[in-house]
N, C-alpha and C positions, 0 to 999 in steps of 0.2 A: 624878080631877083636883084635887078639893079640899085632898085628903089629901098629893097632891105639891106644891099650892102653900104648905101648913102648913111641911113642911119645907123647901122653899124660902127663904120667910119666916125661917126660923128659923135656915136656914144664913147667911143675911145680916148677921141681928141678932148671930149670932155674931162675925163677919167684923167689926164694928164694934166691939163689944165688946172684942175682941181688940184692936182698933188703940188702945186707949183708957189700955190697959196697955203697948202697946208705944211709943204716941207720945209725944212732949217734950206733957205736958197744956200747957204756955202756948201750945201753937200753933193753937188755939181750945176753946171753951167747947162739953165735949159735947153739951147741949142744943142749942145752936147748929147743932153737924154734924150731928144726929137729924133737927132741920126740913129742914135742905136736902136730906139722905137722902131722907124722907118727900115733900118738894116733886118730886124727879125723879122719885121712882118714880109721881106720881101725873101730871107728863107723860107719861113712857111709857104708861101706860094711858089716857088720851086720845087722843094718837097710834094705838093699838091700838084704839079705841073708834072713832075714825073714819074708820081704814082697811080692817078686818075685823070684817065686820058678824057674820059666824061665831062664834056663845057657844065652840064644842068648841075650834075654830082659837083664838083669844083665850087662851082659858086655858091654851092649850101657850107659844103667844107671851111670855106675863107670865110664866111659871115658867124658860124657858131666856132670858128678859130677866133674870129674877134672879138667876140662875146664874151672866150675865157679869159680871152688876154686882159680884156678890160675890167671885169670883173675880178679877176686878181691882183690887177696894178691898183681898182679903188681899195681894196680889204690890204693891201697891204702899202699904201700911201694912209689910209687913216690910222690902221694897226699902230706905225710907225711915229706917226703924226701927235697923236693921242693919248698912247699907254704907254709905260715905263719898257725902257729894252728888258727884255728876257721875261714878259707879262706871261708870255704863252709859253715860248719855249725857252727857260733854263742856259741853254747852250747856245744862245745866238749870239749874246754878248760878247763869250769867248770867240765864235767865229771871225766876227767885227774885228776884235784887236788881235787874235793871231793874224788875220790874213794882212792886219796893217803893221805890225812887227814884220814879216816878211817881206810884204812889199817895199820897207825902209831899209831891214837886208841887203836884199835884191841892189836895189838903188845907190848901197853904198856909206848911206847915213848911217847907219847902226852895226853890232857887231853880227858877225853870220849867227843865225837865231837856228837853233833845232828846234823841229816840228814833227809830230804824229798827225797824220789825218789827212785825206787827200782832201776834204772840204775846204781844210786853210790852208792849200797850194791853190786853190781855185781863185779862191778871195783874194789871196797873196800875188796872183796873177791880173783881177780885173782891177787892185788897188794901182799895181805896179805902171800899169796900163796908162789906166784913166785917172790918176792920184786917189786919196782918199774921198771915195762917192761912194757910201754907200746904197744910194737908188741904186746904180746902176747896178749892182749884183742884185738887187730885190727885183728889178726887170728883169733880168737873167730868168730869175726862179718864175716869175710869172711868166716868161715864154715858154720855159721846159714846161709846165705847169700846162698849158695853153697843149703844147703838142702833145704831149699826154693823150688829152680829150681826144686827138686823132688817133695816136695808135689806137685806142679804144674804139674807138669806128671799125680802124680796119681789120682790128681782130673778129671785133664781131664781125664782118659782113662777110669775111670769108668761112666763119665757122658756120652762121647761119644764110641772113640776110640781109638787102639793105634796110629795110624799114625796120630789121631789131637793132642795126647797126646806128640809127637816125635818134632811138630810144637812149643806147646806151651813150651817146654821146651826149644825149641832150641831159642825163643823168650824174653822169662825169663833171662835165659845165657847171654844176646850179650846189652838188653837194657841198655844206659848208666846212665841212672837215677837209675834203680834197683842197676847195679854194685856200682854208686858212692856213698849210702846211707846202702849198705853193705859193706863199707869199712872204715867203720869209728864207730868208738865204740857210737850207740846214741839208743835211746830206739825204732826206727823206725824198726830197723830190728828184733829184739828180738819179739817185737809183731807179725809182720807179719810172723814170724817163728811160730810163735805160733798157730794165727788165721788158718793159712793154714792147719795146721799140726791136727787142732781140726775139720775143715770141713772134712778131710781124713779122719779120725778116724768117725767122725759122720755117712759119708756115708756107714765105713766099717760095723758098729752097725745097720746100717740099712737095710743092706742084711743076714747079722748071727752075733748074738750076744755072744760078747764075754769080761767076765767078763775086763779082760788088757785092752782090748780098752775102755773101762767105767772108769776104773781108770785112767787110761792116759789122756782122757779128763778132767777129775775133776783136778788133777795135772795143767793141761797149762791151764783152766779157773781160777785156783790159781795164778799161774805164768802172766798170763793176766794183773789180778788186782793188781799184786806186779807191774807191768812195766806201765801201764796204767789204772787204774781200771774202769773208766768213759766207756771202752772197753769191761766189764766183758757181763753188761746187753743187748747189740748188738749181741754179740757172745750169747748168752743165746735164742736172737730172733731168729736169723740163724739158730741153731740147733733145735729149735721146728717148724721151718717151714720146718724141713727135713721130720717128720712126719706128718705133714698135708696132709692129703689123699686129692688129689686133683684130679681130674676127667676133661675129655674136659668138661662134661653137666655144671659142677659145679666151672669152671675154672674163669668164670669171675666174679662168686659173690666173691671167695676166693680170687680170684686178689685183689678187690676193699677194703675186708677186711683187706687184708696185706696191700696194699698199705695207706687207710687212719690211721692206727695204726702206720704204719711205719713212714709216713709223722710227726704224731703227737710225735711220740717216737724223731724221728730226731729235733722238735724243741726243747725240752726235753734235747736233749742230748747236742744241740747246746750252750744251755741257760748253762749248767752245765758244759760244757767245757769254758765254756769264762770265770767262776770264777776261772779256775784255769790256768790261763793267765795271767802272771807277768806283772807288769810295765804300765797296760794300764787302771792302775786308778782303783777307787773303782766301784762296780757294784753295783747298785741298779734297782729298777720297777721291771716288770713280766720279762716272758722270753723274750719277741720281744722287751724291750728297755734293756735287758743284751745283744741282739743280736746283737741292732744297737751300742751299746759301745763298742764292741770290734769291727765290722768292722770297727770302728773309729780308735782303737787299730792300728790295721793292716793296717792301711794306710795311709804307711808314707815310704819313699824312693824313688829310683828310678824307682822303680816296683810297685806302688801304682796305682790302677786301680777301678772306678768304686765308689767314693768316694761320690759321690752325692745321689748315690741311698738311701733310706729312709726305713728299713723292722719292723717298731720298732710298727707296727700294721699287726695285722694277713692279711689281705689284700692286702695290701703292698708284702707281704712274699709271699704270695701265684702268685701276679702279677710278682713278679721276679725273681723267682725261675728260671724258665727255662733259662733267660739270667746270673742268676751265676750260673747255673747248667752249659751252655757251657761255660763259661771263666774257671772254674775249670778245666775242660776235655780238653778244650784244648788251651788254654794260655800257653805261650804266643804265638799271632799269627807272622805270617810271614811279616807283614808291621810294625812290632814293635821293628824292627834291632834298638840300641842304642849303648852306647860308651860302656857300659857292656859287662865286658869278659861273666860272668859267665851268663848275661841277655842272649847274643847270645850264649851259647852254649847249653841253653836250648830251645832256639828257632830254634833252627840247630836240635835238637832232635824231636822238635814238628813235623816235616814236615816225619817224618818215623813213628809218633804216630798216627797221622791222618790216615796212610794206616792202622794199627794193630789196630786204632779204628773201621774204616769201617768196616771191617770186623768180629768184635767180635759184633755189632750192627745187622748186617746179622745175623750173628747166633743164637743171640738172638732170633730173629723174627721167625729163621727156627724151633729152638727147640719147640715154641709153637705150630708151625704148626701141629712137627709131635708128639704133645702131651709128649716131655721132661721135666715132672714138676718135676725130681731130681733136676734138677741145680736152684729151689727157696731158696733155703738154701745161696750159691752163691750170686743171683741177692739180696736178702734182704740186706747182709754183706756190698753188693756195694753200695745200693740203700740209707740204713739209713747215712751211713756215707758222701757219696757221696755231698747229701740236708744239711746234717748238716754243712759239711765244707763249702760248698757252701756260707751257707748262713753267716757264722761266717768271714769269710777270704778278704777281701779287698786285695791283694799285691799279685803277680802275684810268686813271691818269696816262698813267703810260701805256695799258690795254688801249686806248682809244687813240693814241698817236700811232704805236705800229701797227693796227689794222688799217691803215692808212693803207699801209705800204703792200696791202692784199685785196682791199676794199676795190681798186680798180680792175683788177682782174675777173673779182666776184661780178661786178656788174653790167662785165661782157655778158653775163647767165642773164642778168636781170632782163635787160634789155633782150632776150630772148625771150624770156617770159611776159614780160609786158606785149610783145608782138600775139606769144600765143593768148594771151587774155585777150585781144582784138578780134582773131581771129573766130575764137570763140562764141565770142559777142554779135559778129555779124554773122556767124550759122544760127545763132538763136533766133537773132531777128531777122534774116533773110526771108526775103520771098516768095512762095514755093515756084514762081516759074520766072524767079530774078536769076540774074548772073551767078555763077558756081563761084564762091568764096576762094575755092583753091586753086582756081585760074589768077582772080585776083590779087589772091596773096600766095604766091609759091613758099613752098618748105624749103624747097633745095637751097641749099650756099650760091649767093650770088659771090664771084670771084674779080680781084681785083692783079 
């Protein structure tokens, strides 16, 4: 363990090293970016200190925390390095010079500057800070990005266990979409820091209650609606379905209740995120023809898909939900190679989502089996948003940046499933007077 935290350590100091040659130096003083490196990692291990009282557990924790950290600081030191600002996302550039307009604000130098968006109060803050650096907010996003991949552990390993918990982190880590969208200063990763971090917290309040964890949710459902507020009342359903006493006898009428509330909540939400969708014209009607204006919105490029379809009557919506429910999940497909660098490389990604979907699909299916109604808290968070974007998003482009923002949740499931396919595998080939596989591998929730 010691010997793989050395290289850990080392693959890091690398990973900054490296950025030190490849970044504009005026964009902060390396000592500078060393301390704050050194300051996060030494949250993380507090964090780790006082959630897993386990030395063995711990020490895996801080070496695949290092991992993400590192691998996010190189994808986006050479992202930054290499390709024109706003390659990937559009809206970075603006983040960059609002948050340095306010930080000049702030400071005095300029006139009081009005602003929307809690992302460029953030930037407006680490500008104000540290002067104009932009590293050091792209460190920022690569640490939120980094603790991410924990709460995702320890969702899983209280829903399940630790070895599906070990899965779904080592899955979290390596995905190229998660890394590329934690590496770059944008409100995407900030929430999903947050949302995960409040499912943790939720579940922990719902084995023993304790005042901190009460507060600390209240905090990042704050924090939510400063970064995204439209996201507050979702997170608000997710956590009251952690409480719904749900029973096999009583499982399908409470199914059907979440699920037509959720359906209805997701038009809802759909309808009120498209008002706050720039550029794509005024919104008027009810919700299904704000619905069908912004899929009009969003469909335009060369990743424009599904333009014909019509949801702007509840029937309509309901008849095509399941055909944008799969173009969300998994678009783009594999006969959709184009001249697009950045088309094919998410399409090069899809064909390793599709296994890590399969599988968290499985698990889904098993968890009901064996009576797992912890993980509705989960499946709601995925499930509202899921429908909503679904039904909002035309452009295969933007399908694939905000399933981001659900893809981590999903593969709490994965990461169960890939345990059960182990499991599987070694009753197959077991023994017949070898050790019992379910001694070996227990089902139950290892708890944290």
């Amino acid at each position: 363990m010691r010997s793989n935290l050395v290289i850990n350590i080392i693959f890091i100091t690398s990973a900054m090293v490296l950025g030190w040659f490849l970044f504009n130096p005026s964009y902060s003083d390396p000592i500078e970016y060393l301390l704050m490196l050194v300051f996060f990692v030494l949250i993380a291990w507090i964090i780790l200190v006082t959630f897993v009282p386990d030395q063995k557990e711990r020490g895996y924790l801080i070496s695949i925390f290092l991992i993400a950290l590192a691998l996010r600081m190189l994808v986006s030191l050479l992202v930054h390095a290499l390709l024109p600002p706003g390659y990937f996302a559009p809206d970075e550039p603006g983040t960059l010079m609002n948050g340095r307009m306010i930080a000049e604000s702030w400071s005095g130098n300029a006139m009081p500057y009005n602003f929307h968006g809690g992302i460029y109060a953030i930037a407006g803050a680490v500008f104000y800070i540290f002067g104009y650096k932009p590293n050091i907010l792209f460190l920022l996003a690569n640490f939120l990005g980094a603790l991410t991949v924990l709460n995702a552990y320890f969702i899983t390993k209280r829903l399940f266990n630790a070895q599906s918990a070990r899965y779904t982190a080592m899955v979290v880590t390596i995905l190229p979409s998660l890394i590329l969208w934690s590496s770059m200063p944008l409100k995407d990763i900030y929430s999903q820091f947050a949302i995960t971090s409040i499912i943790h917290l939720t579940l922990r309040i719902k084995e023993h209650f304790r005042i901190s964890n009460l507060m600390l949710i209240l905090f990042l459902i704050a924090f939510v609606g400063f970064i995204r507020e439209y996201l507050v009342i979702i997170v608000l359903m997710a956590i009251a379905a952690t409480f719904i006493p749900v029973r096999k006898e009583t499982f399908i009428r409470n199914a059907i209740v979440i699920a037509v509330f959720a359906l209805s909540f997701a038009l809802f939400f759909s309808s009120y995120e498209a008002k706050q969708v720039p550029n794509h014209g005024e919104k008027s009607g009810g919700t299904f023809q704000t619905l069908q204006q912004t899929r009009q919105g969003f469909y335009q490029g060369g990743s424009k898909i599904l333009g014909h379809i019509n949801i702007s009557n509840p029937i309509n919506a309901l008849l095509y939900s399941p055909l944008l429910l799969a173009v969300f999940f998994l678009a783009p497909f594999p006969w959709q190679i184009s001249g697009s660098i950045l088309h094919n490389l998410a399409t090069a990604e899809s064909l390793v989502w599709y296994y890590f979907f399969y599988y968290a699909i499985k698990a889904i299916i098993r968890s009901f089996k064996e009576g797992k109604f912890d993980v509705m808290p989960v499946l709601v968070m995925i499930g509202v948003l899921s429908v909503a974007y679904a039904l909002a998003i035309s452009n295969i482009g933007a399908a694939y940046r905000f399933r981001a923002q659900v893809s981590v949740l999903f593969l709490v499931f994965t990461g169960y499933g890939l345990y059960l396919r182990k499991q599987e595998h070694l009753i197959k080939y077991a023994l017949p007077d070898g050790p019992k596989v379910s001694s070996a591998y227990p089902t139950t929730p290892n708890k944290m």
